[in-house]
Biopython code that builds the backbone (N, CA, C, O; Angstrom):
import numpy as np
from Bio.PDB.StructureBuilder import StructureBuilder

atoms = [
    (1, "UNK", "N", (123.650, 121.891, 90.025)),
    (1, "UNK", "CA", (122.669, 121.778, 91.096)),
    (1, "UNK", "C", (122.269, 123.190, 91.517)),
    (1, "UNK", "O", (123.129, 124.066, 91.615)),
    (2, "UNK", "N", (121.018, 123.421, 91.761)),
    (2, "UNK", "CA", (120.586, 124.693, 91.771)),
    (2, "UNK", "C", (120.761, 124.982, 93.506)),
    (2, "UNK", "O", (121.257, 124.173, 94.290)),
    (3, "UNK", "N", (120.240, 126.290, 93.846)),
    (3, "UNK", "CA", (120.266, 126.177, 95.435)),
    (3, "UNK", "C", (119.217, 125.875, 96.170)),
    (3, "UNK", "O", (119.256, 125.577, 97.364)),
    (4, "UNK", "N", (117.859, 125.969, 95.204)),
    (4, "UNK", "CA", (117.037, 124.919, 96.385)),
    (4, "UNK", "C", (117.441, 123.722, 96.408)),
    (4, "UNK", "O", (118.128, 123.750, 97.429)),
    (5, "UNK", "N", (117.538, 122.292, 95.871)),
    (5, "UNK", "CA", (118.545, 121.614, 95.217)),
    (5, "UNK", "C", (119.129, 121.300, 96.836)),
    (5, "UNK", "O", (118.803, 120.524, 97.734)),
    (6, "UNK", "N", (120.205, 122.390, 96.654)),
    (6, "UNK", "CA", (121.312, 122.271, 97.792)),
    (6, "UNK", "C", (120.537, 122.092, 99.260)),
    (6, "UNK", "O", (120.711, 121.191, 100.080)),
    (7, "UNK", "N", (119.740, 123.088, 99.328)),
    (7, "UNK", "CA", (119.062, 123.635, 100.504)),
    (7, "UNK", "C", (118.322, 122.212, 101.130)),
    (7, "UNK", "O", (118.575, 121.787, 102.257)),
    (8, "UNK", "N", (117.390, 121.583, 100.211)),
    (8, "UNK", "CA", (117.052, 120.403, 100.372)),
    (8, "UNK", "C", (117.865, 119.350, 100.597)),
    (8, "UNK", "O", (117.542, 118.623, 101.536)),
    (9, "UNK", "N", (118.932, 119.050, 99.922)),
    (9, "UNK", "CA", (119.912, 118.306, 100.236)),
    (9, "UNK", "C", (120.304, 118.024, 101.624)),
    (9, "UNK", "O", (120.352, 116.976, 102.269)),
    (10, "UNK", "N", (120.649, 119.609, 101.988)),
    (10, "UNK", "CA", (121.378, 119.959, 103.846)),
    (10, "UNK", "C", (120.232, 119.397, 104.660)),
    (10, "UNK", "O", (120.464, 118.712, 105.656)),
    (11, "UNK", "N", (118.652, 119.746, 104.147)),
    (11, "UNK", "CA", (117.641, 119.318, 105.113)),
    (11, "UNK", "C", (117.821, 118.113, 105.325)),
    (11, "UNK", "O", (118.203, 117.810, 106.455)),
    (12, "UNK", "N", (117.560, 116.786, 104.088)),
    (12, "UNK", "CA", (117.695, 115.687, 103.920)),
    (12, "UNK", "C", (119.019, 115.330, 104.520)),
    (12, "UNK", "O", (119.240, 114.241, 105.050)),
    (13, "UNK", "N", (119.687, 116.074, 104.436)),
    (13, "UNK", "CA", (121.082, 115.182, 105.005)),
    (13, "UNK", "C", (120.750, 115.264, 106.866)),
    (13, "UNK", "O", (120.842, 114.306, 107.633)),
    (14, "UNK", "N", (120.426, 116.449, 107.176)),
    (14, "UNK", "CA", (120.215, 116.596, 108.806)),
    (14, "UNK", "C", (119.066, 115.600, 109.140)),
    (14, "UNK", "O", (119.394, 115.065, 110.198)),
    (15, "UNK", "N", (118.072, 115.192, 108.792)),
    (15, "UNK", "CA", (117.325, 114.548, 108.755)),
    (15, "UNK", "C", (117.963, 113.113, 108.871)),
    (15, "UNK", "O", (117.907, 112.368, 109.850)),
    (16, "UNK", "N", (118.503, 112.914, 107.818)),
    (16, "UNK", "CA", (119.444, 110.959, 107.797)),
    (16, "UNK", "C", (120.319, 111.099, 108.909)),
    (16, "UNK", "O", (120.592, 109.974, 109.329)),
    (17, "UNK", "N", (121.057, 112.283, 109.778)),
    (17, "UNK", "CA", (121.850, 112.142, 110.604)),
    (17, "UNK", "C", (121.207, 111.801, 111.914)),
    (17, "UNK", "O", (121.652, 111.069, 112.799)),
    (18, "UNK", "N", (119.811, 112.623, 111.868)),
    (18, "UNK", "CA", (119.121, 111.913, 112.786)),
    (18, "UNK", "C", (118.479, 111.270, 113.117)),
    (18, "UNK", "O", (117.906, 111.277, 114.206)),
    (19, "UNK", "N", (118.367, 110.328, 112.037)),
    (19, "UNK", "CA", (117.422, 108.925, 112.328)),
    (19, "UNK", "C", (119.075, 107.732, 112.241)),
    (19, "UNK", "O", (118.949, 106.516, 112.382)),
    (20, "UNK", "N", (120.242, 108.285, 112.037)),
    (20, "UNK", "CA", (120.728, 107.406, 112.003)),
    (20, "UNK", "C", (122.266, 107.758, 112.622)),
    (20, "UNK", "O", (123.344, 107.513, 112.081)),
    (21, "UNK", "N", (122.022, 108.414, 113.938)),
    (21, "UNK", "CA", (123.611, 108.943, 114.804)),
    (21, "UNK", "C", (124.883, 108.262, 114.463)),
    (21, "UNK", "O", (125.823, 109.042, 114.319)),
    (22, "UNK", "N", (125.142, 107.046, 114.303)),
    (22, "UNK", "CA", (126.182, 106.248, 114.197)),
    (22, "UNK", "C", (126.934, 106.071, 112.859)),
    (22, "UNK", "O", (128.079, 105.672, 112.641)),
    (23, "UNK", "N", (125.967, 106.479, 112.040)),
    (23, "UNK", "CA", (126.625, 106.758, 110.303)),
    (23, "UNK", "C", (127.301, 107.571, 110.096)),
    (23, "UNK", "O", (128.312, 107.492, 109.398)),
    (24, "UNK", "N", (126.757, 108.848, 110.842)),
    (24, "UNK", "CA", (127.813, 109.677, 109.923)),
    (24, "UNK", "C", (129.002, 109.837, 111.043)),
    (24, "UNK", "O", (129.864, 110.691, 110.831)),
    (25, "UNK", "N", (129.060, 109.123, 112.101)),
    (25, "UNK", "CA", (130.589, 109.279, 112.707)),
    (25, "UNK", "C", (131.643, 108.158, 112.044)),
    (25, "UNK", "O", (132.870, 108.229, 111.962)),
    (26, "UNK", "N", (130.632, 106.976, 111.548)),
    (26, "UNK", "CA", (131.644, 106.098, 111.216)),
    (26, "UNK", "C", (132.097, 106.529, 109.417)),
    (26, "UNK", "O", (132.972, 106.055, 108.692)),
    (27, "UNK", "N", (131.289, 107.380, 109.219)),
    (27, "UNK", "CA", (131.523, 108.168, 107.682)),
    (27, "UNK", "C", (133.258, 109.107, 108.152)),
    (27, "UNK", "O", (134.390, 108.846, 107.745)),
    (28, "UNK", "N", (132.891, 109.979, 108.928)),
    (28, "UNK", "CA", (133.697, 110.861, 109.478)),
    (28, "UNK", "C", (134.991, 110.077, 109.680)),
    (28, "UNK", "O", (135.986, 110.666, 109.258)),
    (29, "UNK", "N", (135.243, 108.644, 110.339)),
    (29, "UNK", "CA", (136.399, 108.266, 110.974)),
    (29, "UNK", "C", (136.895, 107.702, 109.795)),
    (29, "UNK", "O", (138.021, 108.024, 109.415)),
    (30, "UNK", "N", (136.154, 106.832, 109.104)),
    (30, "UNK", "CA", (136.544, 106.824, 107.530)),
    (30, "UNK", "C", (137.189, 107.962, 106.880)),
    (30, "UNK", "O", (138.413, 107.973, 106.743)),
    (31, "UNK", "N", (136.693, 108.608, 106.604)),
    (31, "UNK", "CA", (137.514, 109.433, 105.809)),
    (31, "UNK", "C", (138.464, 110.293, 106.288)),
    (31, "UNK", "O", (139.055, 111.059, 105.527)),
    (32, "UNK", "N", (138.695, 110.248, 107.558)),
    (32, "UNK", "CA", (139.680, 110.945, 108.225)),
    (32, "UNK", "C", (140.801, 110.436, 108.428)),
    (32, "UNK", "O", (141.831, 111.060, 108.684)),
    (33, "UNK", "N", (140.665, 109.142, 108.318)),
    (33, "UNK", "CA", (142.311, 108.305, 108.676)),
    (33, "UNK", "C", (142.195, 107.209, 107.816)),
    (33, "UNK", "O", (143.279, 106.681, 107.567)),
    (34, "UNK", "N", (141.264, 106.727, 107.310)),
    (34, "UNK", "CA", (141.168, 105.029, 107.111)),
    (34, "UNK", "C", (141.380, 104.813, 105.455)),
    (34, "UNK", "O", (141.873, 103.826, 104.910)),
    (35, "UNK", "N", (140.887, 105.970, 104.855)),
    (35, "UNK", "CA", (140.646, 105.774, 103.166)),
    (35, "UNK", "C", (142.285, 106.387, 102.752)),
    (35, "UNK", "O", (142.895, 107.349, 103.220)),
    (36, "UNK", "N", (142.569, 105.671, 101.983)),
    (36, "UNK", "CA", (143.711, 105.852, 101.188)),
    (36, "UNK", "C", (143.617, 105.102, 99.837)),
    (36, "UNK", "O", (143.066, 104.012, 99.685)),
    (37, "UNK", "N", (144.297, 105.916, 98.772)),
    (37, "UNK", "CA", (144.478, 105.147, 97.645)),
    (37, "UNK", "C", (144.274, 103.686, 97.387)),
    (37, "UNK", "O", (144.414, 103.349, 98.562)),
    (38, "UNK", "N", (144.092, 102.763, 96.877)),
    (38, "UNK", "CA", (144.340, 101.262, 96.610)),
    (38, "UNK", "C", (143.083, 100.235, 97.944)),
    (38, "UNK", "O", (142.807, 99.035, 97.930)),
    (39, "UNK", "N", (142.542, 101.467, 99.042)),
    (39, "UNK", "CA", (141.974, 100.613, 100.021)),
    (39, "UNK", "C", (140.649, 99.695, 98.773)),
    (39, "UNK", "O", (140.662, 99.819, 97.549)),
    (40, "UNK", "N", (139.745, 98.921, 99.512)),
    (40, "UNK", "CA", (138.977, 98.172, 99.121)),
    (40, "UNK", "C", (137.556, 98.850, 100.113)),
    (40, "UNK", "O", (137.620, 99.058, 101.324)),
    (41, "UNK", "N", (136.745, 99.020, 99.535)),
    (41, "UNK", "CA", (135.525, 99.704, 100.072)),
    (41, "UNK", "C", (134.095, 98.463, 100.024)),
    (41, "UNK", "O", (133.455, 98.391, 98.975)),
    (42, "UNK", "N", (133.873, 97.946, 100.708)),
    (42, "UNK", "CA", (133.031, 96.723, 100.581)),
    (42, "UNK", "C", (131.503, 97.354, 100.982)),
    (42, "UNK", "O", (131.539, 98.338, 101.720)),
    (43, "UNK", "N", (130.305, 96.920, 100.601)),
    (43, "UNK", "CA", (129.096, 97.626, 100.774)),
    (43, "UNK", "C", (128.092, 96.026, 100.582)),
    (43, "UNK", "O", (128.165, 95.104, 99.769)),
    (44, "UNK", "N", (127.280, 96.271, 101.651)),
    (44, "UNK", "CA", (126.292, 94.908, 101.838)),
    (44, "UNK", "C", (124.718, 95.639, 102.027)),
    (44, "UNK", "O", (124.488, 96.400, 102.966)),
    (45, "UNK", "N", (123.814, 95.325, 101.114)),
    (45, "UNK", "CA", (122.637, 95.675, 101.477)),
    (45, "UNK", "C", (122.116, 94.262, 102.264)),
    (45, "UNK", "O", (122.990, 93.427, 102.494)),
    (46, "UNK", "N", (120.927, 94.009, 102.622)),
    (46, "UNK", "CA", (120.313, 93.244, 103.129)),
    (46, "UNK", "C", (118.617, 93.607, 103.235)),
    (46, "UNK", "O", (118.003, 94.118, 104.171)),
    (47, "UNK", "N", (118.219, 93.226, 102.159)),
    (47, "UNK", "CA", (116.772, 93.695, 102.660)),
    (47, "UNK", "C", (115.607, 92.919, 103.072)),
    (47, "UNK", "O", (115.617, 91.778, 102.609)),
    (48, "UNK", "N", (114.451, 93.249, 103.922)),
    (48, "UNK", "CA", (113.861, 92.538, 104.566)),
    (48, "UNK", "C", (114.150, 91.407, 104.175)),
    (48, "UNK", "O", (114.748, 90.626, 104.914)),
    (49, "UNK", "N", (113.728, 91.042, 102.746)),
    (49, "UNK", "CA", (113.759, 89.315, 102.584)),
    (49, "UNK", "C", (115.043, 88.745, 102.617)),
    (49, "UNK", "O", (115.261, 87.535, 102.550)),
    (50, "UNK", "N", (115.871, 89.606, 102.719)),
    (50, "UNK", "CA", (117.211, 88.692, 103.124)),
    (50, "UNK", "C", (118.050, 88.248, 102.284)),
    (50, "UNK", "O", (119.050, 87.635, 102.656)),
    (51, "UNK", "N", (117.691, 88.564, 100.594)),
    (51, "UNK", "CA", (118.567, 88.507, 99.540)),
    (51, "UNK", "C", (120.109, 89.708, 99.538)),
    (51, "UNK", "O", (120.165, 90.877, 99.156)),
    (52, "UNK", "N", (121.141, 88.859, 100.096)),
    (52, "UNK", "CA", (121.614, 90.080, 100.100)),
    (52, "UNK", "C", (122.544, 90.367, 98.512)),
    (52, "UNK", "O", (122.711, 89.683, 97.502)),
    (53, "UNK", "N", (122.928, 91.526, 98.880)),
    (53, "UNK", "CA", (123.528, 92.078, 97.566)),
    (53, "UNK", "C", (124.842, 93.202, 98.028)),
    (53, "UNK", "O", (124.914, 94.117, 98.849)),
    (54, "UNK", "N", (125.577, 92.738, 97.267)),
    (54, "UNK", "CA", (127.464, 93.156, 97.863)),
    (54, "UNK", "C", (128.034, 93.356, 97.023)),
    (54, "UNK", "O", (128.189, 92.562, 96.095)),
    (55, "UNK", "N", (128.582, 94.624, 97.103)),
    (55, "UNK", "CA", (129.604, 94.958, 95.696)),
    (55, "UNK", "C", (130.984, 95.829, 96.313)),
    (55, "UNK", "O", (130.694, 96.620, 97.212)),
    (56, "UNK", "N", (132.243, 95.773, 95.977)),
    (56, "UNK", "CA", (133.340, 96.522, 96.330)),
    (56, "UNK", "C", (133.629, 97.153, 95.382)),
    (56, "UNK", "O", (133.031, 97.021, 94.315)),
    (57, "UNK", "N", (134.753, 98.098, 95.587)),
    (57, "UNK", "CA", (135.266, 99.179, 94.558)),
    (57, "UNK", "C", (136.754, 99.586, 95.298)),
    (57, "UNK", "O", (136.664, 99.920, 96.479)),
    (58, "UNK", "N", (138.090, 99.582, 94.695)),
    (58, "UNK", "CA", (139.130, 100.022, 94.535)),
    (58, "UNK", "C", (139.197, 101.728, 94.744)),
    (58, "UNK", "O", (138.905, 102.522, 93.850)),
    (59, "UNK", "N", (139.572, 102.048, 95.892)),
    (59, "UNK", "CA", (139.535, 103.603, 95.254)),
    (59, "UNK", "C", (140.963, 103.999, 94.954)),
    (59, "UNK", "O", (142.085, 103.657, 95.326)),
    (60, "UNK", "N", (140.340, 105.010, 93.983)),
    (60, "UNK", "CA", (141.430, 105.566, 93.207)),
    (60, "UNK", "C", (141.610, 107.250, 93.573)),
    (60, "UNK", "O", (140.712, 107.857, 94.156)),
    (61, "UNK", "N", (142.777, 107.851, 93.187)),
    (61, "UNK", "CA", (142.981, 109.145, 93.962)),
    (61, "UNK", "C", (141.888, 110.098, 93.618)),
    (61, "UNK", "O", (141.556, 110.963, 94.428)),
    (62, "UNK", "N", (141.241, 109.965, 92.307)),
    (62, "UNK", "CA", (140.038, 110.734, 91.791)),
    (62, "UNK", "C", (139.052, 110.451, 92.911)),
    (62, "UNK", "O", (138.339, 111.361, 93.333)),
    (63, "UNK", "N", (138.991, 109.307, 93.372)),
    (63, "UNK", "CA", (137.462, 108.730, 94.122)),
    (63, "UNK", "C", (138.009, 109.844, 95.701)),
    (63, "UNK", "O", (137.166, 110.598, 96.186)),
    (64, "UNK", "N", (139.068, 109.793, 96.152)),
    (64, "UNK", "CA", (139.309, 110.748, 97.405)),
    (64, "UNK", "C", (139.572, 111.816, 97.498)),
    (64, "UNK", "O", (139.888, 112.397, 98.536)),
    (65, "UNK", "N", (139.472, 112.338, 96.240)),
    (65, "UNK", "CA", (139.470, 114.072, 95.695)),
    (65, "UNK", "C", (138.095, 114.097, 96.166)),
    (65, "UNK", "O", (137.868, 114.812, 97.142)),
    (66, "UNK", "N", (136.852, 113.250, 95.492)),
    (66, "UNK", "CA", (135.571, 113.363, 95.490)),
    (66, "UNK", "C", (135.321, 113.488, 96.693)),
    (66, "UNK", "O", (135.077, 114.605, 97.149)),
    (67, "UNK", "N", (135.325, 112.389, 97.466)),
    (67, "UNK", "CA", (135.452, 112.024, 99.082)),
    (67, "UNK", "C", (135.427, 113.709, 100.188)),
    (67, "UNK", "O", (134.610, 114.206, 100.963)),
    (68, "UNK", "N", (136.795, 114.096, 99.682)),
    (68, "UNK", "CA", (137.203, 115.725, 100.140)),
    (68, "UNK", "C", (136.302, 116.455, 100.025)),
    (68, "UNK", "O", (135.889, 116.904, 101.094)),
    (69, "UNK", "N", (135.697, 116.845, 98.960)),
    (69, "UNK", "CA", (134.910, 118.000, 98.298)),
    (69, "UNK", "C", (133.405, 117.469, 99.253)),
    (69, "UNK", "O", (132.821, 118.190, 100.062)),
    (70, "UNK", "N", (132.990, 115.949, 98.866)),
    (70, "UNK", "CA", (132.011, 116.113, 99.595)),
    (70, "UNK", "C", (132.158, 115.602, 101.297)),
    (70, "UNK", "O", (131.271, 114.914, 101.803)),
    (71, "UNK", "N", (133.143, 115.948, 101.925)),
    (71, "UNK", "CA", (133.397, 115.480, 103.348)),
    (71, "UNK", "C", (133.098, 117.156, 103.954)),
    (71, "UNK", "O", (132.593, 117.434, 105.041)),
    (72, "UNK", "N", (133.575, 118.124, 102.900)),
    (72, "UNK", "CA", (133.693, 119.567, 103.259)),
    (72, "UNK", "C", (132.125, 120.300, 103.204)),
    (72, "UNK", "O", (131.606, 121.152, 103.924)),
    (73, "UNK", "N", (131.646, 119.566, 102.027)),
    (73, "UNK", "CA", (129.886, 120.055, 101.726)),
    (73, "UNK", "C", (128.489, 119.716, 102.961)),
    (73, "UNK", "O", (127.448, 120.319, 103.218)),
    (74, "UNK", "N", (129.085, 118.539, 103.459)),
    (74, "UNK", "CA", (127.819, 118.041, 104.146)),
    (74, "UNK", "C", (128.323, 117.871, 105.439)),
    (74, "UNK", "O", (128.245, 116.765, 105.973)),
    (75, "UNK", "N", (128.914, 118.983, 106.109)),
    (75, "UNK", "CA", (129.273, 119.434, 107.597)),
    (75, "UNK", "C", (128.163, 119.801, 108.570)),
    (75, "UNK", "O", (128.439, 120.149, 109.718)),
]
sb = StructureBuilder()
sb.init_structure("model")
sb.init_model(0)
sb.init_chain("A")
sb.init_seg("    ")
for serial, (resi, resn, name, xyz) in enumerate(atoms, 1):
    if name == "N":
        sb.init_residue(resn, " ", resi, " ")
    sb.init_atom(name, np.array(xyz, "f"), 0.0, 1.0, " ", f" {name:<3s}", serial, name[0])
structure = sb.get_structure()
């Protein structure tokens, strides 16, 4: 990833934090106490028409290495 890349990224990310205050604290409390090895991570879209669509994932110690690196990047 280059550094405009990045630069854009930080914009876009400050931008989603502020159209959406409550995400990234419940991102934050997540990964600060709640994620551990073996948890179950559940994810529900819902879009206008109401078809929804749900998928989980197992994390594994690789997935909270990842977690780290990007919990430290997008401060």
């Amino acid at each position: 990833m280059n550094l405009m890349n990045l630069m854009q990224l930080k914009e876009s990310w400050a931008v989603f934090k502020n159209n959406h205050p409550k995400f990234p604290l419940f991102l934050k409390a997540a990964l600060n106490s709640s994620l551990k090895e073996g948890s179950v991570v559940e994810i529900h879209i819902t879009p206008p028409e109401g078809k929804t669509l749900t998928t989980n994932l197992k994390l594994k110690a690789s997935d909270l290495e990842l977690f780290e690196q990007w919990k430290d990047s997008l401060k």
